[in-house]
N, C-alpha and C positions, 0 to 999 in steps of 0.2 A: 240855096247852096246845096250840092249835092254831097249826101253821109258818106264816110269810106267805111267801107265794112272791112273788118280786120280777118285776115286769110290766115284762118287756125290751120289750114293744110298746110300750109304754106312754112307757119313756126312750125309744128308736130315734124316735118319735113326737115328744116333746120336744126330741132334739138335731135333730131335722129342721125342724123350726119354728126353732128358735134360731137356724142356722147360714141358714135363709131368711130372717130378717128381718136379720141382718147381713149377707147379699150381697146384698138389695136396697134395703136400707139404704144399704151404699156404691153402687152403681148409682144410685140415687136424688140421692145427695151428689154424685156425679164430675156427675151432666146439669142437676140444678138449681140447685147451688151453684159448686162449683170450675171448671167449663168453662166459665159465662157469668160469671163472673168475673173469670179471666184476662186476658182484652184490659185490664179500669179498675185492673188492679196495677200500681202504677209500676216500671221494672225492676228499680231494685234490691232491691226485696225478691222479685221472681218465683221468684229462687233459694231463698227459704227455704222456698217452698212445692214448688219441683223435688226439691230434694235433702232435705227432712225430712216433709214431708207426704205428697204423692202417693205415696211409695215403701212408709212405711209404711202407706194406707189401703190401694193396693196389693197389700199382703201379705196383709190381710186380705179382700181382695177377692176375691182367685182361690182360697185355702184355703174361705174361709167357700160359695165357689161348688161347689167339691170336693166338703166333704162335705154341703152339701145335695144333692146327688145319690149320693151313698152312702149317705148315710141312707133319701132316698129310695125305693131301688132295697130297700136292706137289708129297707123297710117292706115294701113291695108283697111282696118274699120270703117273710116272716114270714107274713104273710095269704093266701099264695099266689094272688096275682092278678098274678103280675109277668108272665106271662106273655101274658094278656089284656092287660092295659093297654097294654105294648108293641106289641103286634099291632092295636089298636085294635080287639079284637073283644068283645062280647056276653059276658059269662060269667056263669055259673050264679050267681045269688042277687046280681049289680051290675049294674043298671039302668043306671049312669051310670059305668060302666067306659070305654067308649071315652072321654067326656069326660076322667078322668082320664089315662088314654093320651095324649090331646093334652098336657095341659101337663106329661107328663111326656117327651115327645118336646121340647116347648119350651125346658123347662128343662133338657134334653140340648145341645139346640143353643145354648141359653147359653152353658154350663160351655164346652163347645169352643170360644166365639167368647171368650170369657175367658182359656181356657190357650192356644189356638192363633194367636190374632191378635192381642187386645187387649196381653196382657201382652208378648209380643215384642216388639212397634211400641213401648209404654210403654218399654222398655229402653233404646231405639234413642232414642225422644223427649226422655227423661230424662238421656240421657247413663251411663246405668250401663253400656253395652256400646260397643266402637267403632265408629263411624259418621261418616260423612261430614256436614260442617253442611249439604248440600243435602239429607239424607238424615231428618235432628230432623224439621225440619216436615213432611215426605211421611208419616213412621211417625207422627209427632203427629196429623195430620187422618185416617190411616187409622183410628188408634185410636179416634179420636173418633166417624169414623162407624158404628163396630161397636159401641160404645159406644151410642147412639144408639137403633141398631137392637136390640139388648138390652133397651135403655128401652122403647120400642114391645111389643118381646115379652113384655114381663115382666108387662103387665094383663091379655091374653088366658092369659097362665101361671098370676095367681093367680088369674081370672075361673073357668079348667078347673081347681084343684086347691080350693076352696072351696067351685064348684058342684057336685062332687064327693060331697060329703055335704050339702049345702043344698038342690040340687034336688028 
């Protein structure tokens, strides 16, 4: 009887999809649902979406951003083209290598505007960390416009990772 060998490209490939459509899935929900939102919530229930909602999409926000770029990264390893793509150069037998280089630089500077700015300001906003109340609204609209800018970056991201094998 013949062994089946299990095709880790194949899951690495899968959890990298999965864990992409859940962080732009939430990216998507924080710009077109929950942030033009908040201004028509009457106060008293604003809290229910501060302290039970945001924090936990949140959670799933910056993880699911995580390891789409480990997966990512994990992939281009696996095929040995991580090193092209990063470089944004030409490599033997991928035509459309530097393309994917782009949205893989894109979704780098994601992930960072995710762990580095977003989710900090969200702590500060949310009240999960101590802060000044002059200080909620400055980290609120900071977050909001990195947020934003995420949203922007995120068509040309899957535009270079779908063109990628499409073109």
């Amino acid at each position: 009887m013949e062994e089946i060998a299990f095709n880790w490209p194949y899951f690495v490939r899968w959890l990298h999809v999965v864990a992409g459509i859940l962080w732009v899935g939430l990216l998507w929900y924080f710009n077109f649902v929950q942030i033009p939102a908040m201004p028509g919530i009457p106060d008293e229930h604003k809290p229910g979406v501060s302290k039970h909602i945001a924090p936990r999409a949140l959670f799933f926000f910056r993880w699911a951003a995580l390891a789409t770029i480990v997966f990512g990264l994990l992939l281009a390893w696996q095929y040995n083209y991580i090193a092209d793509a990063l470089s944004l150069s030409v490599g033997e037998g991928h035509r459309n290598i530097t393309l994917l280089g782009i949205g893989m630089w894109l979704g780098i500077i994601m992930m960072l505007n995710v762990w580095l700015v977003i989710w900090p300001k969200q702590k500060v906003a949310l009240g999960l960390v101590e802060a000044s109340a002059e200080a909620r609204p400055k980290a609120a609209r900071v977050a909001m416009l990195v947020s934003r800018t995420n949203f922007v970056l995120s068509f040309p991201m899957l535009y270079c990772m779908v063109g990628y094998q499409n073109l």
